[in-house]
N, C-alpha and C positions, 0 to 999 in steps of 0.2 A: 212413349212406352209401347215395346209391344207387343200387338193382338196375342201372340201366343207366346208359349214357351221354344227356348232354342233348344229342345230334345222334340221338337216337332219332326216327322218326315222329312215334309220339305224341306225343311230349313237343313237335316241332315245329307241331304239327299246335293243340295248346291253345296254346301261343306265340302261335301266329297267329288265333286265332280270341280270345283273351281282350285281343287286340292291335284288333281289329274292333268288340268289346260296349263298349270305354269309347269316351266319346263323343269325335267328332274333335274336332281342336281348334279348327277357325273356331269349331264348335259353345261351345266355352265361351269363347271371344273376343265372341262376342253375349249367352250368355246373364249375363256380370260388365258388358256396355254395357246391358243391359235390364235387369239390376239395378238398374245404378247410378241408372237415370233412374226407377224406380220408387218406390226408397228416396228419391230426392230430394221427387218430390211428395207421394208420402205424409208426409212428415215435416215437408211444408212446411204441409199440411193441418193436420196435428194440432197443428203448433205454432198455427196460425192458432186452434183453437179452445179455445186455453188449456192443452194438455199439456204435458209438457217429457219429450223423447225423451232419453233418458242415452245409449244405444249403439244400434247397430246390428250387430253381431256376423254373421260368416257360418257358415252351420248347415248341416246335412244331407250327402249324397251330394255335392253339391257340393265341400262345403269340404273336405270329405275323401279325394275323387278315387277314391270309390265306387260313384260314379255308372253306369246304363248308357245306352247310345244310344239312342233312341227308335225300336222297329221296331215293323213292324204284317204281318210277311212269315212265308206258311208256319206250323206250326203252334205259332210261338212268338208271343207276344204282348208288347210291354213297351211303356208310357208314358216310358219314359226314367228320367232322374234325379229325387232330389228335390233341386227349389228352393225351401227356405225363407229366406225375411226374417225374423228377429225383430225388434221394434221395444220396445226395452227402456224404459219409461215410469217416470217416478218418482212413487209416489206421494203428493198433494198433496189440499188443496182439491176441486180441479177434476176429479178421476177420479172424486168420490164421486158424479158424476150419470153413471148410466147405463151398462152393462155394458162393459167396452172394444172387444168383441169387436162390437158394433152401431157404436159408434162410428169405428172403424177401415174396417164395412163403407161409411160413408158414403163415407167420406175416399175408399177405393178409386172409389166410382160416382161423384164428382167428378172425379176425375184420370182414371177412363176410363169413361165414360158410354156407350161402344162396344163396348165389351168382356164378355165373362160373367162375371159374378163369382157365387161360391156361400159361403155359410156352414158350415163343418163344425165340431166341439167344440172344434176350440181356434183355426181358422183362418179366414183369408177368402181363395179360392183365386179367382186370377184368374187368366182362360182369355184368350191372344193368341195366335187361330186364325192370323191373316197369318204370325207369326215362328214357330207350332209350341212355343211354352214356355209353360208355368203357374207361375204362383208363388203360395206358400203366405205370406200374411202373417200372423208370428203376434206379436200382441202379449201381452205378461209387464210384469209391475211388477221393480220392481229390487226386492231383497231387502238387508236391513240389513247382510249381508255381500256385497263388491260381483260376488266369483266367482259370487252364483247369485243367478237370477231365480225368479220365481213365476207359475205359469199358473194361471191362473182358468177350466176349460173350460165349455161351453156345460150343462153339467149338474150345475154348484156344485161337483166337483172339486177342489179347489187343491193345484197341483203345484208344490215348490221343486227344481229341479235348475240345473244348471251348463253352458250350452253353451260355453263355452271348454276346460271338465272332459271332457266328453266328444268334441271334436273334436279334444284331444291324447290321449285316449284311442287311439282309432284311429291319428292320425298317427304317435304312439309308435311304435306294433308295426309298421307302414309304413317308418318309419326303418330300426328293426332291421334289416328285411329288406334294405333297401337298402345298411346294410353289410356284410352278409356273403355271404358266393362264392355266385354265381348270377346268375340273373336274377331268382328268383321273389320276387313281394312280394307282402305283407300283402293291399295294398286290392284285387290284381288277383282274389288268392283268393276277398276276399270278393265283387268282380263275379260268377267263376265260381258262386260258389253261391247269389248272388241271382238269372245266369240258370237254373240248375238249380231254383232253389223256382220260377218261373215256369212253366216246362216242366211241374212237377209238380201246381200250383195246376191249370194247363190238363186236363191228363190226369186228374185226378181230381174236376173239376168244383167245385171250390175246396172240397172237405172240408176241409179245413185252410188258412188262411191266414195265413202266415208273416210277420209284418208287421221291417220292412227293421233296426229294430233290433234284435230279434230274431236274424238272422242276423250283423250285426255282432258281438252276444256271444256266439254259438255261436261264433263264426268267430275269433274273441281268446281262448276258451277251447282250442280245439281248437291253436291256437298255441301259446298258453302253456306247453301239457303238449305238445306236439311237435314244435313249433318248424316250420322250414320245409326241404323236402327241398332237391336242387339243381335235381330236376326238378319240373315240376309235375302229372305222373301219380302219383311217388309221393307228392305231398304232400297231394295230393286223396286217396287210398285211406286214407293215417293220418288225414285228420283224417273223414273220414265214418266207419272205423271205432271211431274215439275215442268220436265222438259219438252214433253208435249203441247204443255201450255205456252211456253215463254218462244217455242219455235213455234208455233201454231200463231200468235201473236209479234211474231217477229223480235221478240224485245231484244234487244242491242247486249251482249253476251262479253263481261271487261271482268274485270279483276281489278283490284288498287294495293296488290303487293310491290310494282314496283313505281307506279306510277299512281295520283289522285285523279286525273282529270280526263277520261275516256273524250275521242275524237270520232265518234263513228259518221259514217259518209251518209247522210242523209237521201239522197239521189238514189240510193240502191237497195235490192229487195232486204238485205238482213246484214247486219255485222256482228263476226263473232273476232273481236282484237285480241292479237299476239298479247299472253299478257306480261312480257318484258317490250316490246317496241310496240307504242300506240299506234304508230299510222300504217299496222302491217297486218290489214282484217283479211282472213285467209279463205272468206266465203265470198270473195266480192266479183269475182265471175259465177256464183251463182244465181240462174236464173227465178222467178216467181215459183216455176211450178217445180223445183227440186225443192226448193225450202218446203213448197206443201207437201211434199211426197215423205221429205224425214217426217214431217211432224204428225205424218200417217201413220207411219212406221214407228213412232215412238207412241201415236197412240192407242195402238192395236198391242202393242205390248206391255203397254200398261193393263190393257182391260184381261190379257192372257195370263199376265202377273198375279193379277185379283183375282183371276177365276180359281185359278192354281191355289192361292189365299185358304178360300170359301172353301172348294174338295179336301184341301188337306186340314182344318179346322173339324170339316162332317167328318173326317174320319174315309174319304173315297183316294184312298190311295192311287188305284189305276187313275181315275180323271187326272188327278192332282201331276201323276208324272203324265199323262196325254198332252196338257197344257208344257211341260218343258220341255218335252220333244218338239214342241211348235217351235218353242222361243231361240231353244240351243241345238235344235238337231238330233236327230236320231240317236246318233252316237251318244246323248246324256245318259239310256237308260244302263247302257254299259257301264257308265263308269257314276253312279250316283249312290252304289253300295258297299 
């Protein structure tokens, strides 16, 4: 139950401002018409050069309405959402010339010969400065089972997971929350704490970089074991002190949606497992002293959470937003009315 009522400040005050960080909606009215016409030539490309595309699946912040709005204001910084394309290839003949990831890059500098395009380990990210959106095309081979594909990244990597597995992941817990008494949901949480890792990446000079799925499974675990308050001051304080705890203690971070039997690598400082593919822990080049720097960072913001709590409880409105301006940036007090 909780501490107070959801006609509190605070709790109106994150309303409104986690109401501001998801992107408006003309914004994703153009960026599914800019998809659409992307996926089309590129696919029309690769068919042209003998591939044969199985799917096109929608991935990322996107499809999952985790996405944030793209600001560049004050001392928060954020690119926006991620926009990935998969382009789901079957492999044949024809794929065994030449990496796909080159391949795909051509296809992009045919279809926009204007535009920036860059290579990263699994992508080819294409910059359209005039409309303000980037998209991430990532091409995967289909796997013999048809729920999961395989990535091939730029450094002989080969990764088999599941993007349909993982955007009902998230949508799941999302659901949840949508039916029961509140307002607060799943994906708005996870917005909140992707703009909090921003804020925090900034202020610390990116010692630690929190990369987005990453906080999606803190943010499902911290759920799992907590569920969701009514309000979203107290739901934020449980789940950063959750998480402070179980990172502070290292404790092994699995899920059993798709799997029973978590594999974590004992030898190394912390695992937090993919939870569609067990043996793909995504913190396992993280060293000692970054796992103790998140679990600073999550518990400095839990006690910033609490104090925020306490002020807006006495009725101290300024402390009460003082403490969100730490957590989320300057920019909250602008938009928390």
């Amino acid at each position: 139950m909780s501490s107070y009522k959801t006609k509190s400040t605070l709790h109106l005050r994150i309303k409104n401002f986690v109401s501001w960080i998801a992107p408006p909606s003309e914004t994703r009215d153009n960026i599914k018409k800019k998809s659409d016409e992307v996926r089309k030539c590129i696919k029309a490309e690769a068919e042209k050069d003998g591939l044969t595309v199985v799917k096109m699946p929608y991935s990322g912040s996107f499809s999952t309405r985790t996405g944030l709005r793209r600001n560049m204001r004050g001392n928060t910084t954020t690119e926006g959402q991620d926009i990935d394309l998969p382009f789901v290839v079957r492999k044949d003949k024809e794929t065994e010339f030449g990496p796909l990831i080159n391949r795909f890059k051509k296809y992009a500098e045919t279809c926009y010969p204007d535009d920036i395009i860059e290579v990263t380990k699994s992508s080819v990210n294409i910059v359209f400065e005039k409309e303000k959106l980037s998209f991430d095309i990532v091409p995967m081979f289909e796997a013999d089972n048809t729920d999961y594909q395989v990535l091939i990244r730029g450094n002989g990597d080969v990764i088999t997971t599941s993007i349909e597995k993982h955007r009902e992941f998230i949508r799941k817990r999302t659901a949840i929350t949508k039916e029961t008494a509140g307002i607060v949901t799943f994906n708005d949480c996870i917005r909140l704490f992707k703009w909090w890792r921003k804020v925090k990446e900034i202020e610390t000079n990116e010692n630690v970089c929190l990369p987005s799925f990453l906080i999606n499974l803190l943010g499902a675990k911290a759920f799992d074991n907590c569920g969701d308050d009514t309000t979203y001051p107290q739901t934020l304080a449980n789940w950063f002190s959750y998480l402070a705890y179980i990172v502070k203690n290292k404790e092994t971070v699995s899920f059993t949606d798709y799997y029973k039997t978590p594999k974590p690598d004992l030898y190394i400082p912390w695992n937090v497992l993919d939870p569609v593919m067990d043996d793909n822990n995504i913190v396992k080049s993280w060293p000692n002293y970054q796992v103790d720097e998140l679990a600073d960072w999550l518990q400095e913001a839990s006690e910033i959470m609490n104090r925020a709590i306490v002020a807006d409880l006495q009725g101290r409105d300024a402390d009460s937003l003082g403490h969100m301006q730490l957590l989320f940036g300057k920019i909250f007090s602008s938009h928390c009315d």
